[in-house]
C-alpha positions, 0 to 999 in steps of 0.5 A: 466490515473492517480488515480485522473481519475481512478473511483470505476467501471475501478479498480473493473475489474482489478482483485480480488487479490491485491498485495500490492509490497514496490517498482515497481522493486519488483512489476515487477517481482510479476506481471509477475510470476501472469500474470499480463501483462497490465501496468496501471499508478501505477499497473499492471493488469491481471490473476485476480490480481492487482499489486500495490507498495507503494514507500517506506512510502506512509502513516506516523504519522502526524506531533504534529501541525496536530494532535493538533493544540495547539502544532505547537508552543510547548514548554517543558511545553507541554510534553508529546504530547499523543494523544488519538489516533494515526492518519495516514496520506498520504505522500503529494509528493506520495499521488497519489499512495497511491489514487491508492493503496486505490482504488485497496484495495477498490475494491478486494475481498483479499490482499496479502502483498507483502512488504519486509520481515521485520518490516519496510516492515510490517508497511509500508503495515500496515499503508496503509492498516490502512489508506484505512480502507481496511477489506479484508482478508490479506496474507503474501508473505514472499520471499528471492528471485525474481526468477520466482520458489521462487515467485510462491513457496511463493504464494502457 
């Protein structure tokens, strides 16, 4: 299955906490320390999580021609380019996941930020969560380790 074939009512039973990983490596070990067992196409599922992952930068800012399109052929007359708005968009070649991502964020009643530890790992989970205009309640998992004592001391 695909996240083109994944509706509203399939990815409502997957779980009430989603785990959003920056990489499935990362979302592996998550879902197993959670018990989330059944593998999806772009998540795992189980124990009343889903666990998900963004491949590196799901979401970015657009391009100045997408934003305004006066400013595909720009010149140094045209600086600054400012929006008024700051607008996000999904990274064409990995939209597949983040439809995934959307879906399960749409669908919970809480998320955990799973990314890693930095400010990259937090704009990348920013940015997605931004673009879903997700409203749930948000957690922060904050490890240094993968092991199964350092995940679950994290989740506590």
């Amino acid at each position: 299955m695909n996240a083109s074939e994944i509706d509203g009512k399939y990815m409502a039973k997957l779980g009430n906490i989603v785990v959003v990983a920056e990489k499935p490596s990362v979302a592996r070990d998550l879902a197993r320390v959670v018990g989330a067992f059944k593998q999806g196409d772009g998540y795992f599922q189980g124990g009343g999580y889903t666990v998900t992952w963004a491949i590196g930068h799901l979401v970015t800012l657009p391009e100045p021609h997408q934003i305004n399109p006066a400013w595909k052929a720009w010149s140094f007359g045209l600086l600054p380019m400012l929006p008024a708005q700051w607008p996000l968009v999904a990274v064409e070649k990995t939209r597949a996941q983040f439809e995934v991502v959307r879906l399960a964020l749409s669908h919970c009643d809480e998320v955990i930020c799973a990314t890693d530890a930095g400010r990259e790992g937090e704009l990348i989970f920013r940015y997605i969560y931004e673009l879903s205009k997700c409203k749930k309640p948000v957690r922060r998992l904050w490890i240094s380790s993968l092991t199964t004592e350092a995940i679950q001391a994290g989740l506590r």
